[in-house]
C-alpha positions, -999 to 999 in steps of 0.1 A, spaced: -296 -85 -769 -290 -120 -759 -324 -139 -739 -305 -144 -708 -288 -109 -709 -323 -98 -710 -337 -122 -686 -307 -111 -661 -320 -78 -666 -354 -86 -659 -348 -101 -632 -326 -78 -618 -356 -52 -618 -376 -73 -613 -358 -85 -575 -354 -45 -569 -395 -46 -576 -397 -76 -552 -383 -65 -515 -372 -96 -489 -385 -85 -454 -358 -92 -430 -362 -120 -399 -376 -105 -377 -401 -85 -402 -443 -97 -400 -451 -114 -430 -473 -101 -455 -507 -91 -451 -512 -84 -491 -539 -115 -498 -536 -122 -531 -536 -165 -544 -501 -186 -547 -495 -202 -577 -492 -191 -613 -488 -153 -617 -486 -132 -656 -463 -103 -648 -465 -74 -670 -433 -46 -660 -433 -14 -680 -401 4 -669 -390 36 -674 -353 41 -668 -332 68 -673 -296 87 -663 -260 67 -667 -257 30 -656 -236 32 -626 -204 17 -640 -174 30 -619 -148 54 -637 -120 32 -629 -139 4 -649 -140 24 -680 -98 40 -676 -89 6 -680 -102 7 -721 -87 19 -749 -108 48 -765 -125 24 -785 -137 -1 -761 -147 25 -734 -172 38 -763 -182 8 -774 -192 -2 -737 -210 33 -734 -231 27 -765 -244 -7 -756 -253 4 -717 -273 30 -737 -288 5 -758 -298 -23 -728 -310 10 -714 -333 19 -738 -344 -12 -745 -352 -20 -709 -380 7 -716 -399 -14 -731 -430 -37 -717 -419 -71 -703 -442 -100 -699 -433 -132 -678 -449 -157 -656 -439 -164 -623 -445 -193 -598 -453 -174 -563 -454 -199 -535 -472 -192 -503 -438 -189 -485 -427 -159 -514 -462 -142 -506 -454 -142 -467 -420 -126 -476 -438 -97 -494 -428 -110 -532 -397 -125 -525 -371 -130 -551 -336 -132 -545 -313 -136 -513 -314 -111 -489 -291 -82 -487 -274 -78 -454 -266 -43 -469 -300 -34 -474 -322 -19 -448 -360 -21 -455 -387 -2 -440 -424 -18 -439 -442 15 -447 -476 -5 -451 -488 -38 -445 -523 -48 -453 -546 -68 -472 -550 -47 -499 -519 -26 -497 -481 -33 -491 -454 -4 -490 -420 -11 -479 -388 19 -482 -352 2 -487 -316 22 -485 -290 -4 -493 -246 5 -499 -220 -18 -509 -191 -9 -527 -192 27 -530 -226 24 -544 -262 31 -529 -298 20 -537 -327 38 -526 -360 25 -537 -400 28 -529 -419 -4 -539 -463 0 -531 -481 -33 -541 -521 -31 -545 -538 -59 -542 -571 -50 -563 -586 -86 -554 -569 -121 -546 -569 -124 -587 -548 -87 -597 -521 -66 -585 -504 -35 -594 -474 -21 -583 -452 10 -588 -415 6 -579 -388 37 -581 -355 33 -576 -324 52 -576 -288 37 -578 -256 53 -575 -224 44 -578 -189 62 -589 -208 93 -597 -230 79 -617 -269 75 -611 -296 56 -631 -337 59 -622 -360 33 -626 -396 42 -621 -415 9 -627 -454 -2 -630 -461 -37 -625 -497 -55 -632 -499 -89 -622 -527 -111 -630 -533 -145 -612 -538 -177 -642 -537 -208 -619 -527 -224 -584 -507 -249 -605 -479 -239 -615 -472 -260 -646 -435 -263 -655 -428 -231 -645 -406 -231 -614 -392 -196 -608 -399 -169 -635 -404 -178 -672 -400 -146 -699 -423 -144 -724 -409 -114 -744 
């Protein structure tokens, strides 16, 4: 797989792993530091990805099985450990881990919202599809998290589960030359 396929992917778990707290939403309680972050996500997905039938009537036989063989590769290569570092600004923390835009499809639900603990719910639809996900942050002290993230996402019959663990440790307040999120493997 290609580093920015995989990247793409990472990040796309990653921004399901990182809810945006709508406007009106109180910021983040979680106290853990800004600045330099090593990310370590272990996912464990499973099911189809949700690809729409109509996508796949439009291939020849051929095609539409090569397409279904490489989703099941990404997929079961996406099982494996990634490790990245990430810049998390003061402003990302408020948010509770913000990555991403916002989706005005998405509705979230601050569960919990403390210093040691942050829990939020999110149902999102567009397109036919839905996302339901549970994302709990533990902030051990300023220095470590953990997280746990599950998600389910439908979509043209089809359904895929991620069930994630996240362990973040904290390396620096200075970023370095890492502005967003860097993958390290």
């Amino acid at each position: 797989m290609s580093k920015n396929l995989h990247l793409a992917l990472v990040v796309a778990v990653c921004s399901a792993a990182s809810p945006v707290l709508a406007g009106d939403a109180p910021l983040s309680m979680l106290h853990v530091n800004p600045g330099l972050w090593e990310i370590v996500l272990t996912p464990q997905i499973s099911g189809e990805m949700p690809v729409p039938q109509s996508v796949f009537d439009k291939l020849s036989p051929e095609r539409r099985a090569a397409l279904k063989a490489a989703m099941q590769t990404i997929i079961a290569r996406q099982n494996e450990p990634h490790k990245y570092k990430e810049c998390m600004t003061s402003e990302q923390l408020a948010k509770g881990f913000q990555i991403g835009k916002e989706e005005p499809s998405c509705k979230r639900t601050i569960v919990s919202n403390a210093a040691t603990i942050m829990e939020v719910r999110e149902e999102c639809s567009s397109n036919g599809g839905t996302r339901t996900g549970h994302y709990r942050f533990e902030a051990t002290d300023s220095g470590n998290i953990m997280g746990v993230v599950k998600m389910q996402i439908t979509h043209g019959g089809k359904s895929m589960t991620i069930n994630n663990t996240i362990k973040g440790q904290w390396l620096s307040a200075d970023c370095g030359d890492v502005k967003t999120i860097q993958l390290e493997h």
